[in-house]
PDB file as gemmi writes it, atoms N, CA and C in Angstrom:
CRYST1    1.000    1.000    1.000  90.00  90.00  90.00 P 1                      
ATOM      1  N   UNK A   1      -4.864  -4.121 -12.729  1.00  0.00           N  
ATOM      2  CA  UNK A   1      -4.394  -3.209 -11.705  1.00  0.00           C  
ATOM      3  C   UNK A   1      -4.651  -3.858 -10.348  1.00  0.00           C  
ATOM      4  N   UNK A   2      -3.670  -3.786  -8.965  1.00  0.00           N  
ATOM      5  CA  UNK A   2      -3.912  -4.226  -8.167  1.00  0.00           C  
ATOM      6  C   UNK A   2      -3.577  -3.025  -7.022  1.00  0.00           C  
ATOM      7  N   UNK A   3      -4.047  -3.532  -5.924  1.00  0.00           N  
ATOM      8  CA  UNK A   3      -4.167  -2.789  -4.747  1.00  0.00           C  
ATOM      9  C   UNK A   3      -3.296  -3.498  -3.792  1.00  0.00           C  
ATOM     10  N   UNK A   4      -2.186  -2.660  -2.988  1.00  0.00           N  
ATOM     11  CA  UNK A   4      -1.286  -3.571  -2.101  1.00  0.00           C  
ATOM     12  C   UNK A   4      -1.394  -2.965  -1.152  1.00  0.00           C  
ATOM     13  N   UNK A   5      -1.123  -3.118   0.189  1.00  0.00           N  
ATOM     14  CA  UNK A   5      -1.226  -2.357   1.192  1.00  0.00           C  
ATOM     15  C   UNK A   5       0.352  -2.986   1.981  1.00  0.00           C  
ATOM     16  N   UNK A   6       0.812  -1.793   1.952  1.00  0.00           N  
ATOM     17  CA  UNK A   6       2.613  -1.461   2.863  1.00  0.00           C  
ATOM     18  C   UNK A   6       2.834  -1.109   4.151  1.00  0.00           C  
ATOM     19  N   UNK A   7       3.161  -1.571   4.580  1.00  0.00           N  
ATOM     20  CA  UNK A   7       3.874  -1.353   5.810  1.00  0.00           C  
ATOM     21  C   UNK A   7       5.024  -1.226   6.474  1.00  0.00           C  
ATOM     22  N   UNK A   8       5.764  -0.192   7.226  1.00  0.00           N  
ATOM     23  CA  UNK A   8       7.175  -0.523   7.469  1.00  0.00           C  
ATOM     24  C   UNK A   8       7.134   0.783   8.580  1.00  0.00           C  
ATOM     25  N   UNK A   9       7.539   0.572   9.715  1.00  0.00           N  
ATOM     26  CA  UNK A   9       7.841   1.847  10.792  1.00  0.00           C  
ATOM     27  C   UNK A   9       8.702   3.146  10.045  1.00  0.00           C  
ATOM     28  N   UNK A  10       9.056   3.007   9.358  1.00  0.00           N  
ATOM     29  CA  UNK A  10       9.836   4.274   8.310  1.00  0.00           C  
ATOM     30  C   UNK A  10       9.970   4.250   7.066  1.00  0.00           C  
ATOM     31  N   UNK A  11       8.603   4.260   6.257  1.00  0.00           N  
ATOM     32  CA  UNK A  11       7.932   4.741   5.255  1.00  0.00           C  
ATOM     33  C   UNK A  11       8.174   5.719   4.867  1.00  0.00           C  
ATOM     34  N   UNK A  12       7.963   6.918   5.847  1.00  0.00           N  
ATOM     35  CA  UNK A  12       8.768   8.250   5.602  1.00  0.00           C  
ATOM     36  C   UNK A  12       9.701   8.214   5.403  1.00  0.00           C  
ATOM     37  N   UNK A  13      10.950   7.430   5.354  1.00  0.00           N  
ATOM     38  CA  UNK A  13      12.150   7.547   4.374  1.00  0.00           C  
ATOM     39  C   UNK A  13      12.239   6.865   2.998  1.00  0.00           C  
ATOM     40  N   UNK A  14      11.191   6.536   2.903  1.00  0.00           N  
ATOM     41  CA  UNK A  14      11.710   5.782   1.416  1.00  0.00           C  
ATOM     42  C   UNK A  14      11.175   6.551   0.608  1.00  0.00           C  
ATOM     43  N   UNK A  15      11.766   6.048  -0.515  1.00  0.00           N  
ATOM     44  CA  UNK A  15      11.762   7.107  -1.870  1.00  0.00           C  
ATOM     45  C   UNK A  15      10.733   6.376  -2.526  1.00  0.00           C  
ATOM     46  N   UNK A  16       9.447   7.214  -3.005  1.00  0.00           N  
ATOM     47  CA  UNK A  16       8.496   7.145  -3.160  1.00  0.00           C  
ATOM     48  C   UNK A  16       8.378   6.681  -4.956  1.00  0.00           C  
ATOM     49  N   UNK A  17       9.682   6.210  -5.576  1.00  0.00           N  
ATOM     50  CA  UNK A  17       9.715   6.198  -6.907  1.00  0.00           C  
ATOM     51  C   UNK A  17       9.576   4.577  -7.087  1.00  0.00           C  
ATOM     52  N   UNK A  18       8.687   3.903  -8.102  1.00  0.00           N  
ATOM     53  CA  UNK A  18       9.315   2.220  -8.006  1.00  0.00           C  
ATOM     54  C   UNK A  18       7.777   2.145  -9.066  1.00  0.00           C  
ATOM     55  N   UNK A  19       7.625   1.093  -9.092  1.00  0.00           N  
ATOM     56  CA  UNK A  19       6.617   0.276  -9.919  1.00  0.00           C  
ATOM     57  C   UNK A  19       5.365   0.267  -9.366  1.00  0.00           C  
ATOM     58  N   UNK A  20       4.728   1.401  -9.016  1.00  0.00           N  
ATOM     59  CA  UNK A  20       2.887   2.124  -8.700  1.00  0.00           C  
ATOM     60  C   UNK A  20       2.818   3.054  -9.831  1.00  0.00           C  
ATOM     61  N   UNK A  21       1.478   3.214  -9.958  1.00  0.00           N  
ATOM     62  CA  UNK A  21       0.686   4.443 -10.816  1.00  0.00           C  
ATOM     63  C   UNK A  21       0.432   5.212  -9.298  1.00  0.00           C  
ATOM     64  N   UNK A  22       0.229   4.975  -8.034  1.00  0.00           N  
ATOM     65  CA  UNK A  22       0.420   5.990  -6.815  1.00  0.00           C  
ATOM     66  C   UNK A  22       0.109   5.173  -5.720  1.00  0.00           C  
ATOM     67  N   UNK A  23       0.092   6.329  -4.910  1.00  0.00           N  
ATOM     68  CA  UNK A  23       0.264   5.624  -3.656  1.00  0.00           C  
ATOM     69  C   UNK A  23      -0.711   6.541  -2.589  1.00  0.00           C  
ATOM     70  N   UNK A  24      -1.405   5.749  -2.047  1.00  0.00           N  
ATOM     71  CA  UNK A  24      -2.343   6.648  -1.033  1.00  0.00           C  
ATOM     72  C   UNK A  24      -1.623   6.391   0.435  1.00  0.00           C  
ATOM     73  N   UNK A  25      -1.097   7.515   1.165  1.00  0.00           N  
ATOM     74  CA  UNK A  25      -0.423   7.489   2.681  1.00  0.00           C  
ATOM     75  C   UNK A  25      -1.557   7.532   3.631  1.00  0.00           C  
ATOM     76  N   UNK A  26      -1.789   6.463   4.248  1.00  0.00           N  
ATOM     77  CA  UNK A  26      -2.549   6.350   5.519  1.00  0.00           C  
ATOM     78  C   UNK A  26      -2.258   6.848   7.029  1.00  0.00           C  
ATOM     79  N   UNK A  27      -1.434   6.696   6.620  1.00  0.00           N  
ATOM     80  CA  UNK A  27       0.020   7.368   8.147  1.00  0.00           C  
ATOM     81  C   UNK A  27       1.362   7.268   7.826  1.00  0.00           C  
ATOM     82  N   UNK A  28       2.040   7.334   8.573  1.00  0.00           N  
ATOM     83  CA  UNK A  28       3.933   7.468   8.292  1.00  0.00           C  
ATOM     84  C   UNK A  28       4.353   6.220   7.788  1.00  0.00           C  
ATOM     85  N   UNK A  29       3.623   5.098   8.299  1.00  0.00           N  
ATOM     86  CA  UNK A  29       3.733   4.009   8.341  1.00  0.00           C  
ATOM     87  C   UNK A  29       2.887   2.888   7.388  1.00  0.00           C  
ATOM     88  N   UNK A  30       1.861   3.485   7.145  1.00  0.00           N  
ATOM     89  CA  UNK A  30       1.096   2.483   6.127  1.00  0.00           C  
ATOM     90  C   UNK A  30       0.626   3.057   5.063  1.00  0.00           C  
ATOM     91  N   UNK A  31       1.154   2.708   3.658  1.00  0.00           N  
ATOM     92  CA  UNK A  31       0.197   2.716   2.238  1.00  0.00           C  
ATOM     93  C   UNK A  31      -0.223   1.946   1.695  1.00  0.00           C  
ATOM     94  N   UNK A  32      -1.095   2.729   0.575  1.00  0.00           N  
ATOM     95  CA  UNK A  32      -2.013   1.397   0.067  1.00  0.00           C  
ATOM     96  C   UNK A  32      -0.900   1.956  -1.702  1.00  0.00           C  
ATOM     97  N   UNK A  33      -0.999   0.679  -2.155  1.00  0.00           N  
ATOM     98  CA  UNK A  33       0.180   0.822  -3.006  1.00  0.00           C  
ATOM     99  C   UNK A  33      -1.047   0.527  -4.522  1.00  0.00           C  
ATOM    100  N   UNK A  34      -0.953   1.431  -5.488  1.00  0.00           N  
ATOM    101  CA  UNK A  34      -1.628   1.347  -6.559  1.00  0.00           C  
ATOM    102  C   UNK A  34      -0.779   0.644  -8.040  1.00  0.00           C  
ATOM    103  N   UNK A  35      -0.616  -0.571  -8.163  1.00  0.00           N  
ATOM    104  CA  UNK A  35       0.174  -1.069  -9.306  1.00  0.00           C  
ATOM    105  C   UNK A  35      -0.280  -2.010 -10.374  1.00  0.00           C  
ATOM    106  N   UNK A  36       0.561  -2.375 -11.241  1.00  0.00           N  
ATOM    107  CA  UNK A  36       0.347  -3.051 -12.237  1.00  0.00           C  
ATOM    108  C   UNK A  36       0.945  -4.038 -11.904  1.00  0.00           C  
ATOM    109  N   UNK A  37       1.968  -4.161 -11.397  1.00  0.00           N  
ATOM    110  CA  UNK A  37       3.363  -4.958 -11.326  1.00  0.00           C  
ATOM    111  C   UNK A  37       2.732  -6.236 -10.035  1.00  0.00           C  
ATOM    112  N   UNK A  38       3.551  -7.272 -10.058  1.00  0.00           N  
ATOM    113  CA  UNK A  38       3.234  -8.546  -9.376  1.00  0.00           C  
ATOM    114  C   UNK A  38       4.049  -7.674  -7.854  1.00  0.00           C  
ATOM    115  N   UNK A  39       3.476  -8.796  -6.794  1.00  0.00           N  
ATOM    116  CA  UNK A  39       3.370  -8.613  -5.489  1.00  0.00           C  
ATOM    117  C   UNK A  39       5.058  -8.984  -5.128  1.00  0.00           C  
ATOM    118  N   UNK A  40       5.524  -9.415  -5.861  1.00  0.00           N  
ATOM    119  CA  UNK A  40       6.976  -9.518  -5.386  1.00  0.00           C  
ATOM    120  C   UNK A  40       7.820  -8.370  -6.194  1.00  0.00           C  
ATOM    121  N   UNK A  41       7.490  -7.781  -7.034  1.00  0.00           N  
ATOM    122  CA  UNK A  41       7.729  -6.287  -7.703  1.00  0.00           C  
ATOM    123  C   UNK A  41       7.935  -5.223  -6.795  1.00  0.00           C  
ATOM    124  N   UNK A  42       6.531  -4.960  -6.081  1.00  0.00           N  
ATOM    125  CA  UNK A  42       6.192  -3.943  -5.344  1.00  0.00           C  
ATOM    126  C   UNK A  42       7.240  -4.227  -4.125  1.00  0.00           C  
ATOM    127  N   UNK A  43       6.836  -5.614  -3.502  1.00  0.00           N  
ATOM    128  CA  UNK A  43       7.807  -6.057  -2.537  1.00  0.00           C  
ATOM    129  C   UNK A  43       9.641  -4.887  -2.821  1.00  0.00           C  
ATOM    130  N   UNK A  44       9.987  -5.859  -3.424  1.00  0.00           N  
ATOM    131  CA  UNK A  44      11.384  -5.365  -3.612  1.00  0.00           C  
ATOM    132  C   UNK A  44      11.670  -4.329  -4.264  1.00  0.00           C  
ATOM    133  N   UNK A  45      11.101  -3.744  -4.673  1.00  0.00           N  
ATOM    134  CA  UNK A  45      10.825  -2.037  -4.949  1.00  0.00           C  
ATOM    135  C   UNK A  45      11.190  -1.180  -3.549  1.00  0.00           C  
ATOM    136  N   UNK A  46      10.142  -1.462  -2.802  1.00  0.00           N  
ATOM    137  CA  UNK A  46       9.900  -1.114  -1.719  1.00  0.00           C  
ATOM    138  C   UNK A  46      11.286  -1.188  -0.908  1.00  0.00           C  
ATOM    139  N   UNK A  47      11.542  -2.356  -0.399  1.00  0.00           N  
ATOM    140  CA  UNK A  47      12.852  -2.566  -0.206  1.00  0.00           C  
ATOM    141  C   UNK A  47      14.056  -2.230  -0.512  1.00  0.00           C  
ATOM    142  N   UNK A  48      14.295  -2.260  -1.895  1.00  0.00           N  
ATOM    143  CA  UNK A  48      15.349  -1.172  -1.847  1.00  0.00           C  
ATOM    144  C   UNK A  48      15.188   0.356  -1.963  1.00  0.00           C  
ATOM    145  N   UNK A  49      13.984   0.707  -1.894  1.00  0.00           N  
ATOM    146  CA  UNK A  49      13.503   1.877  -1.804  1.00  0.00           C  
ATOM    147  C   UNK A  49      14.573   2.706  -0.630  1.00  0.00           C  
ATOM    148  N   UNK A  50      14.365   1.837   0.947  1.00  0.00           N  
ATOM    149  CA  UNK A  50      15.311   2.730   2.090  1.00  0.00           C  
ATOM    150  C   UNK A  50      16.602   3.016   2.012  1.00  0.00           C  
ATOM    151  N   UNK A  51      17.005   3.616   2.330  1.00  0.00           N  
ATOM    152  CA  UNK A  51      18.592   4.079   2.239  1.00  0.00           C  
ATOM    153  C   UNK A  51      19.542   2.976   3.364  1.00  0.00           C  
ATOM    154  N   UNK A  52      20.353   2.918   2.675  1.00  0.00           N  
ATOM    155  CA  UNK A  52      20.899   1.328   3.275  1.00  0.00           C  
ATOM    156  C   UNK A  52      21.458   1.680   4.597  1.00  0.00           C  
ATOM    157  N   UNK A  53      21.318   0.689   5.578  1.00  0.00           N  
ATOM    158  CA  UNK A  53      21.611   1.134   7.158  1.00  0.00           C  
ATOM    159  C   UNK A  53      22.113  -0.418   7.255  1.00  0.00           C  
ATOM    160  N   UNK A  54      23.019  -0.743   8.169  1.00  0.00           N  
ATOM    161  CA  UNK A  54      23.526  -1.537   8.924  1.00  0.00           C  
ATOM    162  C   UNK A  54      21.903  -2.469   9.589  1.00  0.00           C  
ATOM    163  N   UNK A  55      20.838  -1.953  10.013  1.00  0.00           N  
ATOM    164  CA  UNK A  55      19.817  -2.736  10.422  1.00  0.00           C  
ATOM    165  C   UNK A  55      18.793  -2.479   9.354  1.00  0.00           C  
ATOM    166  N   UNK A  56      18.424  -2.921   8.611  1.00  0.00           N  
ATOM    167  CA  UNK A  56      17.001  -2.535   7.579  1.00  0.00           C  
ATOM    168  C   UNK A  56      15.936  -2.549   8.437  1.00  0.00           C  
ATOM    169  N   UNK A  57      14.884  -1.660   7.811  1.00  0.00           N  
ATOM    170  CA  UNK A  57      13.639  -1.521   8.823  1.00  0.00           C  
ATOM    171  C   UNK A  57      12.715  -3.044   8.369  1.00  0.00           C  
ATOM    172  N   UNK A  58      11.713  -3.044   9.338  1.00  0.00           N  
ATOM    173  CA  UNK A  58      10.404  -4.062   8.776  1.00  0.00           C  
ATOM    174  C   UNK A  58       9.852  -3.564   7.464  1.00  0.00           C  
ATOM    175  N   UNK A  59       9.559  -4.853   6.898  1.00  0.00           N  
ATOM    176  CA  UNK A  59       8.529  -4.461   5.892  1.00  0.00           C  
ATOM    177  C   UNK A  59       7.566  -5.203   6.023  1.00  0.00           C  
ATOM    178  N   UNK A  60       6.489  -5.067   5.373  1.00  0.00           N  
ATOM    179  CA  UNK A  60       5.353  -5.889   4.825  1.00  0.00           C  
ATOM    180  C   UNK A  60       4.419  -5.455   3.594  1.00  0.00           C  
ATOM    181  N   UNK A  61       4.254  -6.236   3.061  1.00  0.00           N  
ATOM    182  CA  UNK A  61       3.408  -5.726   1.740  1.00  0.00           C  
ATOM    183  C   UNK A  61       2.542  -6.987   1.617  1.00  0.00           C  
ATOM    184  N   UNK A  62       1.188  -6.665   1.281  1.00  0.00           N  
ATOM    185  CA  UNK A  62      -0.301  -7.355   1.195  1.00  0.00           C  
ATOM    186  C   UNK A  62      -0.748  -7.024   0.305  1.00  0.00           C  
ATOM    187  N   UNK A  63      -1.063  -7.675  -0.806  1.00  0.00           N  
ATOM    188  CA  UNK A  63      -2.553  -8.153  -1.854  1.00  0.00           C  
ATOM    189  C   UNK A  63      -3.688  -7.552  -1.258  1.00  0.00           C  
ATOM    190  N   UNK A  64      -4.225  -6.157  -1.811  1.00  0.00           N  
ATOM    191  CA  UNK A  64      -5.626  -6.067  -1.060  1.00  0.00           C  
ATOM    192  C   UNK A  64      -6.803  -6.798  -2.114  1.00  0.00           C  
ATOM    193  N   UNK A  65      -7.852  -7.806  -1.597  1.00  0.00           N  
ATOM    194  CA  UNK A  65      -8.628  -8.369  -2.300  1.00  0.00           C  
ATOM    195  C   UNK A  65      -9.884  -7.338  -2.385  1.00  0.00           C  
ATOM    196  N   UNK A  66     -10.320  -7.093  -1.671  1.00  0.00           N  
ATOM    197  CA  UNK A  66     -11.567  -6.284  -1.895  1.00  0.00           C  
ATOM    198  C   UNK A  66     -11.329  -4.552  -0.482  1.00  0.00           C  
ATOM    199  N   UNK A  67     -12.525  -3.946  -0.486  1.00  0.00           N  
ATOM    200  CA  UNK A  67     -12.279  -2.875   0.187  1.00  0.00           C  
ATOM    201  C   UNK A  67     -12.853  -3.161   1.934  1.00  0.00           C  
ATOM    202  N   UNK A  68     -11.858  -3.246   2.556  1.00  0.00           N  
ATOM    203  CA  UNK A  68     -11.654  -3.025   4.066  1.00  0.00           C  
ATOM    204  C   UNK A  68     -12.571  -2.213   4.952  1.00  0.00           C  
ATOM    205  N   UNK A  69     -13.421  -2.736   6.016  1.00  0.00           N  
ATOM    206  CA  UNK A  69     -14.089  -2.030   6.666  1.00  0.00           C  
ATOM    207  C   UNK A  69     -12.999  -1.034   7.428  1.00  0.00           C  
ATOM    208  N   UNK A  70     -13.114   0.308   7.029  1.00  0.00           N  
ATOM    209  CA  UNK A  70     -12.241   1.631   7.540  1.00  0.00           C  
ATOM    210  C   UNK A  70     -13.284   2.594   8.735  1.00  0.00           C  
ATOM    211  N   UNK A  71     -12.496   2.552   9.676  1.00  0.00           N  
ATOM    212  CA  UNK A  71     -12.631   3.710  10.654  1.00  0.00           C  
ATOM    213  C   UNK A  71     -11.348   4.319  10.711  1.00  0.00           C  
ATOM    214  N   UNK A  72     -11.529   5.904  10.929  1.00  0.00           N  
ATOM    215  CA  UNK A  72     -10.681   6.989  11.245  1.00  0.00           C  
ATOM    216  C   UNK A  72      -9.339   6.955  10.629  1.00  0.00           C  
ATOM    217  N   UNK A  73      -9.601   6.573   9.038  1.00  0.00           N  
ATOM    218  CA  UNK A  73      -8.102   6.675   8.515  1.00  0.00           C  
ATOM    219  C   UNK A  73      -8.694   8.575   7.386  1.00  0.00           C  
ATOM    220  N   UNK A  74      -7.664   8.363   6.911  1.00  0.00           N  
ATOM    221  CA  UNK A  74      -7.444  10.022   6.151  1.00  0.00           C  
ATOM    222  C   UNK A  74      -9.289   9.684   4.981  1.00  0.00           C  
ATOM    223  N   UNK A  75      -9.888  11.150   5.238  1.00  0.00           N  
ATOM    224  CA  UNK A  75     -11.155  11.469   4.007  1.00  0.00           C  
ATOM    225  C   UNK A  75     -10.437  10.860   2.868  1.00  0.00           C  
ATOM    226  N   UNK A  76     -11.134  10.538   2.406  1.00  0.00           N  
ATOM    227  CA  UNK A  76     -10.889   9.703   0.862  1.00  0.00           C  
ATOM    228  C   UNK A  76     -10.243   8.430   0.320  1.00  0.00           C  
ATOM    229  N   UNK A  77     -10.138   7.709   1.522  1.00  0.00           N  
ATOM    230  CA  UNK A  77      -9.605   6.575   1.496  1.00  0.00           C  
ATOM    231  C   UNK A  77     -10.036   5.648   0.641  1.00  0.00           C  
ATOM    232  N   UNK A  78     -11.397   5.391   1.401  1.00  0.00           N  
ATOM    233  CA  UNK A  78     -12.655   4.419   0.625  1.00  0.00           C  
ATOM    234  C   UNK A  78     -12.581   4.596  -0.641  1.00  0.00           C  
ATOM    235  N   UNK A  79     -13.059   5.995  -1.053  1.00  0.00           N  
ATOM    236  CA  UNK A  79     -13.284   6.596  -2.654  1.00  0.00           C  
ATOM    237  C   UNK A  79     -11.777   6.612  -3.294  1.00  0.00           C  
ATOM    238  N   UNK A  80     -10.285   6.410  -2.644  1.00  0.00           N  
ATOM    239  CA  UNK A  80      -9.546   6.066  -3.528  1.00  0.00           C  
ATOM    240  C   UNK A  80      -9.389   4.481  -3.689  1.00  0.00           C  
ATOM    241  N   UNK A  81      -9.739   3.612  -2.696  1.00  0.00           N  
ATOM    242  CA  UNK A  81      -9.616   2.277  -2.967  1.00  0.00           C  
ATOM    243  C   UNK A  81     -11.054   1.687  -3.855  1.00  0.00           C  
ATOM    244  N   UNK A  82     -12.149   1.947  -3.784  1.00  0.00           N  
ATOM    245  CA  UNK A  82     -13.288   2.053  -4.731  1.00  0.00           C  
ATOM    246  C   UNK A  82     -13.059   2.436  -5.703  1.00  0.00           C  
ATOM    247  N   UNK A  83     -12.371   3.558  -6.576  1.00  0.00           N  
ATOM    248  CA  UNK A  83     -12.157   3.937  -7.405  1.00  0.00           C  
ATOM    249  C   UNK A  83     -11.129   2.919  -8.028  1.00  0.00           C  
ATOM    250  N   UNK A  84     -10.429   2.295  -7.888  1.00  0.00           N  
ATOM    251  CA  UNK A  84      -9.576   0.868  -8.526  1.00  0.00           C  
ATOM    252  C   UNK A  84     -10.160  -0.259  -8.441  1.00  0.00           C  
ATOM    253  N   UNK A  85     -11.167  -0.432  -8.121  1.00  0.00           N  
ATOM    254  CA  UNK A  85     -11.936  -1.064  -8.486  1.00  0.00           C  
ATOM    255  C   UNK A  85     -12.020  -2.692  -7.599  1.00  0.00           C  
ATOM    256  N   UNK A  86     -11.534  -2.141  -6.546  1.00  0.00           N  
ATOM    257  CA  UNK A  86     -11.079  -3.082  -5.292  1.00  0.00           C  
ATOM    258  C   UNK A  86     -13.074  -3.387  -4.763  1.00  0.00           C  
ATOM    259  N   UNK A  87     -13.702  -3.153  -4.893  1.00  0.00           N  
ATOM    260  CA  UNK A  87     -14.430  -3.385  -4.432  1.00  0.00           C  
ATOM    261  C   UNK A  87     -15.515  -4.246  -4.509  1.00  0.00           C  
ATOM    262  N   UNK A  88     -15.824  -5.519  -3.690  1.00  0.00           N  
ATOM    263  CA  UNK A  88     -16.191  -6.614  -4.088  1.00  0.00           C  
ATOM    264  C   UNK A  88     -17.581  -6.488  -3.259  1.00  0.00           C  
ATOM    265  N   UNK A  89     -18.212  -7.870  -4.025  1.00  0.00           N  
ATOM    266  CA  UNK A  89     -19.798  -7.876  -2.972  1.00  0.00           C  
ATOM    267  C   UNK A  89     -19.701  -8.539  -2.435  1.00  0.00           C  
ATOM    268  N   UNK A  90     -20.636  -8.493  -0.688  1.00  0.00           N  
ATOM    269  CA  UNK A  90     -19.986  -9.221  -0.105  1.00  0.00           C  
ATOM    270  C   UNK A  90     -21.818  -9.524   0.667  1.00  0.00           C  
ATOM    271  N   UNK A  91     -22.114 -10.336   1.503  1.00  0.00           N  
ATOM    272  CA  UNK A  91     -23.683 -10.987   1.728  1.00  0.00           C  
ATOM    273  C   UNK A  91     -24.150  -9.910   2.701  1.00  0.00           C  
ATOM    274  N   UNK A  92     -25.313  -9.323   2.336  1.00  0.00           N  
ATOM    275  CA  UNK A  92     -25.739  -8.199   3.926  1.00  0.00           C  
ATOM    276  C   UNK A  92     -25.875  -9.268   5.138  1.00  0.00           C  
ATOM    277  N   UNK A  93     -25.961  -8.318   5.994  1.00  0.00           N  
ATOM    278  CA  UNK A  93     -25.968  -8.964   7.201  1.00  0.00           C  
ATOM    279  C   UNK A  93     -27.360  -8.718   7.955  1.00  0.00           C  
TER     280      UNK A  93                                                      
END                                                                             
């Protein structure tokens, strides 16, 4: 199972159906994408996910390796990216 993290200024239009077990919404604009499927899967999933326009929006999609120092995103972030098991050790400081 891997952890991807999405991006695209209109997220809110795409159709939320494609190759994840789910998807955690961080804002309008960024998810963290929960899959099985390889990083160019999710990619073009995603992509044709929007409804076709004369300009396509940005995308981006990222490999998350371990869990991200988070301030002020949505309660339960951490505990859904911890819970997949994204979470690596890393040296105290």
């Amino acid at each position: 199972m891997s952890v991807f993290l999405a991006w695209s200024p209109e997220l809110d239009r795409a159709d939320r159906n494609g190759p994840w077990h789910e998807i955690w919404e961080v804002s309008s604009s960024v998810w963290f994408i929960d899959s099985d499927d390889t990083l160019s899967a999710v990619y073009h999933q995603l992509k044709w996910s929007f409804p076709e326009t004369p300009s396509p929006p940005a995308i981006m999609v990222a490999p998350v390796a371990g869990i991200p120092k988070l301030r002020g995103l949505p309660a339960g972030t951490s505990t859904w990216l911890r819970e997949r098991g994204r979470a690596t050790s890393a040296p105290s400081a």
